[in-house]
Backbone as CSV, one residue per row, in Angstrom:
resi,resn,N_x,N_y,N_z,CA_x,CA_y,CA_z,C_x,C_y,C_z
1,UNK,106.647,136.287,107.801,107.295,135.745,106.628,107.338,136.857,105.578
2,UNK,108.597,137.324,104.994,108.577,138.367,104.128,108.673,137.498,102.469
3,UNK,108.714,138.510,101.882,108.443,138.307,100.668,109.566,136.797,99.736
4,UNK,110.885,137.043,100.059,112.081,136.784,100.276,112.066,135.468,100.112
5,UNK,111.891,134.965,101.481,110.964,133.946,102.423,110.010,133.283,101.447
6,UNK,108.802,133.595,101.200,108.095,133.435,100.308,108.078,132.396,99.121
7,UNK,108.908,133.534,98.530,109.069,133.090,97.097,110.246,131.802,97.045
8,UNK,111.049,131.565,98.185,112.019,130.120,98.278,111.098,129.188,98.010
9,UNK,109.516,129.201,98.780,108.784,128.266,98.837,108.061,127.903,97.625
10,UNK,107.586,129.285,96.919,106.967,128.924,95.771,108.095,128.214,94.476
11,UNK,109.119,128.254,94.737,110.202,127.609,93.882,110.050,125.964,94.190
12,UNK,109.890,125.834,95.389,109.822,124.251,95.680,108.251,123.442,94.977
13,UNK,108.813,122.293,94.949,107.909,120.964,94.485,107.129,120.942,95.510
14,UNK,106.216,120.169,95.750,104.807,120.125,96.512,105.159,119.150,97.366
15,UNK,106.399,118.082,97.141,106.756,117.053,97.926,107.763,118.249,99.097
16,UNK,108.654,118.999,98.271,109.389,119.549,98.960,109.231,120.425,100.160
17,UNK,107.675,121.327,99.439,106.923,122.265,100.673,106.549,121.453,101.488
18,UNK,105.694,119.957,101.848,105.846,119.394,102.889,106.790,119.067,103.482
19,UNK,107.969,118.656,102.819,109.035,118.730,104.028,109.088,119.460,104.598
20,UNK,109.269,120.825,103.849,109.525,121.891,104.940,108.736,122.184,106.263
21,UNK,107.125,122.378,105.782,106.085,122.250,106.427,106.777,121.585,107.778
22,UNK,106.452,120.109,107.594,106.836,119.307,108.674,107.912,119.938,109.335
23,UNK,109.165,120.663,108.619,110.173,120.784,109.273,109.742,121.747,110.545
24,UNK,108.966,122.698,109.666,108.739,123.879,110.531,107.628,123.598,111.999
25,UNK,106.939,122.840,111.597,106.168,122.144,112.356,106.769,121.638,113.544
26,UNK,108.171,121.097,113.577,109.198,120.017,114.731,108.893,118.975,114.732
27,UNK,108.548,118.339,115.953,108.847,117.147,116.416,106.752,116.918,116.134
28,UNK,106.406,115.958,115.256,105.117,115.602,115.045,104.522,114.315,115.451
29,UNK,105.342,113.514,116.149,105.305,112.550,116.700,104.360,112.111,117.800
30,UNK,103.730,113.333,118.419,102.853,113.379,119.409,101.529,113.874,118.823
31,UNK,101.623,114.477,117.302,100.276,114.466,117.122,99.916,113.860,115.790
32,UNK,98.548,114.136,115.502,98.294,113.199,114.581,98.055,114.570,113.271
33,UNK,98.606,114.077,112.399,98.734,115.121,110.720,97.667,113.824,110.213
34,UNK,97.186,115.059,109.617,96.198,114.263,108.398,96.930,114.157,107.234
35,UNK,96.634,112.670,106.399,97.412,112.556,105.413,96.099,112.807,104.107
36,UNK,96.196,113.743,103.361,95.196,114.124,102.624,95.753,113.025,101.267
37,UNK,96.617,112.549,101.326,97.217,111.813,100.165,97.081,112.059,98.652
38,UNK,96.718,111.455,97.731,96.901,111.745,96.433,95.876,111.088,95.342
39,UNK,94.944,109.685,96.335,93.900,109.202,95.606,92.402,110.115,95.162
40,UNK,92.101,109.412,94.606,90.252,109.806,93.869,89.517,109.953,95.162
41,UNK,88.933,111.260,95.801,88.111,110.750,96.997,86.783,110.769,96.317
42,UNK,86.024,110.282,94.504,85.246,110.255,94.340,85.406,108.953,93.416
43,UNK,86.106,107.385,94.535,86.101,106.716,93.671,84.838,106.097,93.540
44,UNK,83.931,106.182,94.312,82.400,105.264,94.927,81.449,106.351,94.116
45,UNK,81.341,107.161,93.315,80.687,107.735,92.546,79.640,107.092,91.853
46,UNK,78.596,106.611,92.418,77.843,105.324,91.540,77.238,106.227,90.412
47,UNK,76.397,107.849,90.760,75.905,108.146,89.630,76.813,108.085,88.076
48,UNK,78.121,108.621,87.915,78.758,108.699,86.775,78.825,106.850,86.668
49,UNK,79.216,106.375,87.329,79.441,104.846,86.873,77.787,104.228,86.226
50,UNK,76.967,104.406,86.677,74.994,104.188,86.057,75.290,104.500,84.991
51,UNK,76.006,105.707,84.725,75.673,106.221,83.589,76.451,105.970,82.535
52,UNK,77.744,105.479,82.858,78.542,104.816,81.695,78.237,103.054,81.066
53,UNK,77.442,102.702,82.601,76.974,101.049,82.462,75.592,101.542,81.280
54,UNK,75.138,102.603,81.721,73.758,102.768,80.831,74.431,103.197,79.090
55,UNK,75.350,104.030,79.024,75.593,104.146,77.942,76.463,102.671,77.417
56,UNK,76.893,102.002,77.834,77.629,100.545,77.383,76.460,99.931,77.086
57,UNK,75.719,99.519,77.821,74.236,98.463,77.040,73.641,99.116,76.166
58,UNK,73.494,100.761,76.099,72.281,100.784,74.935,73.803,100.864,73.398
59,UNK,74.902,101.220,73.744,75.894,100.483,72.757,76.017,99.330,72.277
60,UNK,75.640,98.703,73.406,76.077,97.310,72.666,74.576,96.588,72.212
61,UNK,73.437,97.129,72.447,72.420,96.704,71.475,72.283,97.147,70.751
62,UNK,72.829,98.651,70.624,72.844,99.076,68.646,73.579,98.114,68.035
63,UNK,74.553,97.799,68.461,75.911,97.222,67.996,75.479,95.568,67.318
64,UNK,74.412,95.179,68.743,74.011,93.266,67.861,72.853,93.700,66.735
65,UNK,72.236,95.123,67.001,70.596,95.338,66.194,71.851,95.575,64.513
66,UNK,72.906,96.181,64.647,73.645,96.248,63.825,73.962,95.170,62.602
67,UNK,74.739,94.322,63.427,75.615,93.300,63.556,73.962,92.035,62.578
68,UNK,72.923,92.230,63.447,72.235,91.272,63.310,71.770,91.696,61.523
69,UNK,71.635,92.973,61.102,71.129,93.377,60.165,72.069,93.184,58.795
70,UNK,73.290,93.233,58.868,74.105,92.972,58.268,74.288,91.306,57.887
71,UNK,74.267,90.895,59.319,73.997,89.449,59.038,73.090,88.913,58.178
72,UNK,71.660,89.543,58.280,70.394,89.529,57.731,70.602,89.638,56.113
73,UNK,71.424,90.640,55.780,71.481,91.319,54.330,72.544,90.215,53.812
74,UNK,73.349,89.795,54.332,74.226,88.853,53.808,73.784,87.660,53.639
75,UNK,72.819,87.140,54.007,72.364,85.358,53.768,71.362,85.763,53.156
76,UNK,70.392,87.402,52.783,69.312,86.838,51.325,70.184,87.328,50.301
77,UNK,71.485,88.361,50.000,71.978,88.152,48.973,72.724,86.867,48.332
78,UNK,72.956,86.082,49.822,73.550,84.603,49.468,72.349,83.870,48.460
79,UNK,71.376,84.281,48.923,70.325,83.144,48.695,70.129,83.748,46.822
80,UNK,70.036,84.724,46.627,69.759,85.157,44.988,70.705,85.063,44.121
């Protein structure tokens, strides 16, 4: 493959270089291509997910220790 050659390919889209691929490839029908596809292969990631469930609860108990204190300050200024 010369230079020429080459650079047609680097002009193409990523959908397009597989066509070609395949083209160049022939008849694929008899074997099996891996389809590397386009999803998350780190969707089962439990550590980052722990760690966003861990940062959501200690949020949302600042949030009632908050919430509760404000509440607190508002019914003894009611009361004076």
């Amino acid at each position: 493959m010369d230079y020429k050659e080459l650079k047609c390919y680097m002009e193409l889209s990523p959908f397009e270089v597989q066509f070609e691929l395949t083209n160049i490839a022939g008849n694929f029908h008899d074997r099996t291509l891996l389809n590397a596809g386009r999803g998350n292969p780190n969707w089962i990631a439990t550590t980052p997910r722990q760690a966003f469930l861990l940062l959501v609860i200690l949020l949302w108990k600042k949030l009632n220790v908050t919430v509760n204190m404000f509440i607190l300050i508002f019914m003894l200024k009611k009361r004076e």
